[in-house]
N, C-alpha and C positions, 0 to 999 in steps of 0.2 A: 560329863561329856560336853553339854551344854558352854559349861566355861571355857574349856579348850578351844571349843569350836571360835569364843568370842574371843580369847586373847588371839588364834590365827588371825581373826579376820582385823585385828586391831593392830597385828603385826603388819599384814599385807597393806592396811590402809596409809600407814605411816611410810611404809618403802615404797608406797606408791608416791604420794606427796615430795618424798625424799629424790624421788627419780627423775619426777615432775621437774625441780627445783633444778637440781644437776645439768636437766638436759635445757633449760634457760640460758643458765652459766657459762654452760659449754656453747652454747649458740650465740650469745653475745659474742663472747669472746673470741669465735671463729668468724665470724661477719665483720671485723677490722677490717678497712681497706688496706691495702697494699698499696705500695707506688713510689715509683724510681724518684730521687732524690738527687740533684746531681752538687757531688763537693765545689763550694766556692765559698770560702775562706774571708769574713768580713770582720768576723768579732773572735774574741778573745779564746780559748777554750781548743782549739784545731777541731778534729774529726769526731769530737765526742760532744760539742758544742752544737743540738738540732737546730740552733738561727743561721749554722752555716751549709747550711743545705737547703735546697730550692724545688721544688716539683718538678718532674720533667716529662713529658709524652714518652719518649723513648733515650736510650744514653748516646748510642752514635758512638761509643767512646773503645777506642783499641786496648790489646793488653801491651800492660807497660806496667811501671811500678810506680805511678804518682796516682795515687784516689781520684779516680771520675766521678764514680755515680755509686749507690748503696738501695737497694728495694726491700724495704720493710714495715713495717705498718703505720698509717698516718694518723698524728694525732688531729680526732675530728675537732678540737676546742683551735685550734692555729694553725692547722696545713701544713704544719713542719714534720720531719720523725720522730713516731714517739719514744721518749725517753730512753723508756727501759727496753724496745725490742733492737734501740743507736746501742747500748749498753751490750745487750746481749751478741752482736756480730765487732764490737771495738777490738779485741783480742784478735781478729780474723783480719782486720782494718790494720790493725798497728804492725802483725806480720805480712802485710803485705798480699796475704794470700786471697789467691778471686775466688770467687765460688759464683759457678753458672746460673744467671738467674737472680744474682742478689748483692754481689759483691764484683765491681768491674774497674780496673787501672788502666791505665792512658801513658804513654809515655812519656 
């Protein structure tokens, strides 16, 4: 009984540790900032290219079908958007389609 009792408590310690860890991970990675972006077209690459996008306070920007502005997470090493979350909304970008909040065209 003895032993039981320690392998529980050897279980619970490790899924403690394990949760610990988790709830880090997940916190880092939810404390990304955010922040509107707006398209302007300098270098080579078009809309999947983050040196062509700039920070912006707000977009200003009407619906239309030519790319204003994109709101997604900044990479904190250069102020630009980061990589992979420009990657993850491109397919949204290249159809054209807005989404409130994140994704805005300009006519």
């Amino acid at each position: 009984m003895k032993k039981v009792k320690l392998l529980f408590a050897g279980i619970a310690l490790i899924g403690a540790i394990g949760g610990a860890y988790a709830m880090k991970a997940s916190s880092s990675a939810g404390s990304r900032a955010m922040a509107w972006f707006e398209y302007s077209p300098t270098q080579s690459g078009g809309t999947a290219n983050p040196a062509n996008y700039h920070e912006v306070a707000s977009t200003g920007c009407l619906n239309g079908s030519q790319l204003c502005a994109i709101r997604v997470e900044k990479n904190a090493s250069n102020s630009l958007p980061d990589a992979t979350a420009l990657n993850n909304i491109q397919g949204d970008i290249d159809a054209g389609t807005p989404i409130a909040g994140r994704v805005v065209f300009k006519p």
